[in-house]
N, C-alpha and C positions, 0 to 999 in steps of 0.2 A: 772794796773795803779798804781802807785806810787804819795803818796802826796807829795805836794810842798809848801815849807815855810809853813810848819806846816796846812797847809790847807788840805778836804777833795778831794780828785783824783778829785772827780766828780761834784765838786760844783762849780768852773765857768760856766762848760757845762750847768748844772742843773739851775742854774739862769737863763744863756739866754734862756734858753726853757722854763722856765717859763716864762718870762718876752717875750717874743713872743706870748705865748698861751693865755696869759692874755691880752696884747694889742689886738690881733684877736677877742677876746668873748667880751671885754669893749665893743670896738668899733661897731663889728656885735649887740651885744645885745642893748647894748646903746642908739642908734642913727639911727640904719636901721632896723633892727627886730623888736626890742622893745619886744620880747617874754618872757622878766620875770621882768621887770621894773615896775610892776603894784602897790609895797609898794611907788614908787615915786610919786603916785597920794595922801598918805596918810602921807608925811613927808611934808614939805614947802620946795622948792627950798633955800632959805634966811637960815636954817638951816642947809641942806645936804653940802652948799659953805660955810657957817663959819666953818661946821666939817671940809669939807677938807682944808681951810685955814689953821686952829688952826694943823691939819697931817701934814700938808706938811711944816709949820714953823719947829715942832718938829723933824721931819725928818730932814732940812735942818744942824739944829743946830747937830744934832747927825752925820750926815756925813761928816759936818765942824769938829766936835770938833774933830770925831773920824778917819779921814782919814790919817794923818799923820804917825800912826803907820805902813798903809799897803804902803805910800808912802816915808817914809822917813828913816833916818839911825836907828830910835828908835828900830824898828822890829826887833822880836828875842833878846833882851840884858838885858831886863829885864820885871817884871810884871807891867804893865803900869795903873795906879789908876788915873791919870789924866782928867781933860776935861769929856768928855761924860764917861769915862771908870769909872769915881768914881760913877757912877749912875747906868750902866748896863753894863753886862760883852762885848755883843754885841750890838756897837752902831750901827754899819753900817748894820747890819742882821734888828734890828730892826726899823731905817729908812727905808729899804726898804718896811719893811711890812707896815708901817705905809702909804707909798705911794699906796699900794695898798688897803689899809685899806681906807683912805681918799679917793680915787678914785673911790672905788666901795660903798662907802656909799654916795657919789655925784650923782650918774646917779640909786642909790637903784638896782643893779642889782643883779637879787638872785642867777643867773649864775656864777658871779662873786664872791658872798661870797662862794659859795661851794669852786671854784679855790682858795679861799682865804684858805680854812682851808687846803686846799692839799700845799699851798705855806708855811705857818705856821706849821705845821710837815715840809715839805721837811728843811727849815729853822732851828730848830729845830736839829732836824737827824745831819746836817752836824756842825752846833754849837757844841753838844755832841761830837763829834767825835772828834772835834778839841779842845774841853776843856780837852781829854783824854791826845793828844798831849804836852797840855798845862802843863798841873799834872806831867807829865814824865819828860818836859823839864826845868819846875822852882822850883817843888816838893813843898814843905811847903807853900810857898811864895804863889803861887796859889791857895794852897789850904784855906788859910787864906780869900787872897780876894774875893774866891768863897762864904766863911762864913757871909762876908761883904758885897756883890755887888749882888744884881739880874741878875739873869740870866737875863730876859727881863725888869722886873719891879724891878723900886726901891725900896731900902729894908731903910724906911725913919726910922730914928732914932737909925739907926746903927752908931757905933763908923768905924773907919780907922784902 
């Protein structure tokens, strides 16, 4: 397999199968099973829905800010430190986690955080691979903003 626009071969594929495997076990475990839900007896509902609230705002902001690059003519032409990008190298990787982060800390399903750390490496894996990409295709310039930008998390009081 061959990557495409600088992306890893396997990481559309790899997302939907995640994002499949995860809605199946949310939902089974969640709501009909209930077989690993039992920390949700010892959080309050009123705080598990502000957490995922407060995830799912962050998320949104980070796929708003950060979507233009995979959708519009920016892609590929230069190192992009804009919008969500001036905070973390991966806005859109880490929105998604974040929905999954929010979601399985909403229902406390302990099912669902194991799937969570297999989502956060897989996430991860194909990041690195593409910040490889990244290195090769803008040289300096990347590697600068890498010095400057977190990978996941903000690197507060970093200079531009």
């Amino acid at each position: 397999m061959k990557e495409k626009n600088g992306e890893h071969p396997l990481g559309d594929a790899g997302q939907l199968i995640l994002f499949g495997l995860f809605a199946v076990i949310w939902i089974l475990d969640s709501f009909i099973l209930q077989r690993s839900t039992f920390l949700a007896d010892r959080i309050p509902l009123v705080i598990r829905l502000i957490f995922l609230s407060a995830a799912l705002a962050v998320a949104f902001y980070l796929f708003k800010s950060g979507h233009f690059v995979v959708s519009g003519n920016q892609r590929g032409t230069e190192v992009v430190s804009t919008g969500a990008f001036r905070y973390v190298r991966h806005p859109l990787y880490l929105g998604s986690i974040l929905v999954y982060l929010g979601l399985t800390v909403s229902t406390a399903s302990v099912f669902c955080f194991g799937l969570l750390a297999i989502i956060v490496v897989f996430y991860n894996y194909i990041a690195g691979y593409e910040e490889k990409l990244l290195e090769v295709k803008f040289g300096e310039a990347y590697v600068a903003y890498q010095k400057n930008t977190g990978k996941w998390v903000p690197q507060l009081g970093k200079k531009g």
